[in-house]
N, C-alpha and C positions, 0 to 999 in steps of 0.2 A: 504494500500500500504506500501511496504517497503523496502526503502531508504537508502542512506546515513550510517550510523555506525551502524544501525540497520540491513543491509541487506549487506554490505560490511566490516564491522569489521575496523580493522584497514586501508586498502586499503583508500585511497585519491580517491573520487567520481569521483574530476577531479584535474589535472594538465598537467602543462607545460612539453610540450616533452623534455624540453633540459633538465629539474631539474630531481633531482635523482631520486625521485617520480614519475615522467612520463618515465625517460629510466626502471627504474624498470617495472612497470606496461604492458612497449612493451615489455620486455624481456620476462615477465610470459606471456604476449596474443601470441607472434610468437611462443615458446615453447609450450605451447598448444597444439596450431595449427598444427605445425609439428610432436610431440607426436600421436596426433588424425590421422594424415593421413596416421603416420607410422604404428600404430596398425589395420586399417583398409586395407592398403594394404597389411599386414602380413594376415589377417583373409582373404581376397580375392587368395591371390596366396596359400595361403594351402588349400582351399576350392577348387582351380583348379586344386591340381594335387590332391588329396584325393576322389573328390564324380565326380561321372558320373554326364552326362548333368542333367540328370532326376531329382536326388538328388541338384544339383545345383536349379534346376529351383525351387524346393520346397524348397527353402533357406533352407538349411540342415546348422548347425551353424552361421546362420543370414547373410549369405555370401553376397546374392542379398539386404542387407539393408544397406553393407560393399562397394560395389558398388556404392550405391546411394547414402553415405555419401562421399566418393572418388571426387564423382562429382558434391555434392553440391556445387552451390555460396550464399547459404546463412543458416541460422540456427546450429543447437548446435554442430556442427562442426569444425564452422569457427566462430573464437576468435576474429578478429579484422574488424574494417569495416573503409571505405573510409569516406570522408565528405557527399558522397553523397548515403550511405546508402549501394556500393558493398563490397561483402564480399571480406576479402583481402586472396585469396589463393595460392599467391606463391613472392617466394623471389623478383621478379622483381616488382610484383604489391607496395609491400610494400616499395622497394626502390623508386619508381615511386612516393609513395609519401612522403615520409621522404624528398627527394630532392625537393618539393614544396618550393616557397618562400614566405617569413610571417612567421607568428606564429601560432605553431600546438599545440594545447590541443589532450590531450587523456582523454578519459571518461569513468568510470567505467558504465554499461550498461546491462541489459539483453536483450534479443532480443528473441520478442516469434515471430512464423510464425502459 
């Protein structure tokens, strides 16, 4: 298995959201995020005005995989997750929990499905 500075480099395993360390570490997971959904929705909308249905349905430039990451709630799409394991896929979910009260840790994580 591999951990820690071995598997994260420099990157902080884990910290506190309020420390520089934990706003860094949201900043790179929502950018991510948002990067990954922008690219896939560019790849979906050129795939719908470029290939007939036919061509679509035979994922012709991985369009219908471009979809299904679109609308994933969980896996290598979505960068950030809840306490309770959902993936956080839009600016409201995530403010929904930044405004939680208590103390929030962020944790550096893979997530296989």
């Amino acid at each position: 298995m591999v951990a820690g500075k071995a598997r994260w480099g420099e990157l902080p395993v884990v910290a506190l959201l309020e420390s520089q360390e934990g706003a860094e570490l949201l900043k790179r997971g929502w950018n991510a995020t948002k990067e990954e959904f922008k690219e896939n929705l560019e790849q979906v909308q050129e795939a719908a005005e470029e290939f007939s249905i036919e061509e679509f349905m035979h994922d012709k430039n991985l369009a219908r995989h471009a979809c299904h990451c679109l609308g994933a709630y969980s896996g290598p799409s979505i960068y950030l997750y809840d306490e309770f394991g959902d993936g956080i896929r839009n600016r409201e979910h995530l403010d929904h929990v930044l405004n939680k009260e208590g103390t929030l840790w962020i944790i550096s994580a893979d997530v296989h499905y």
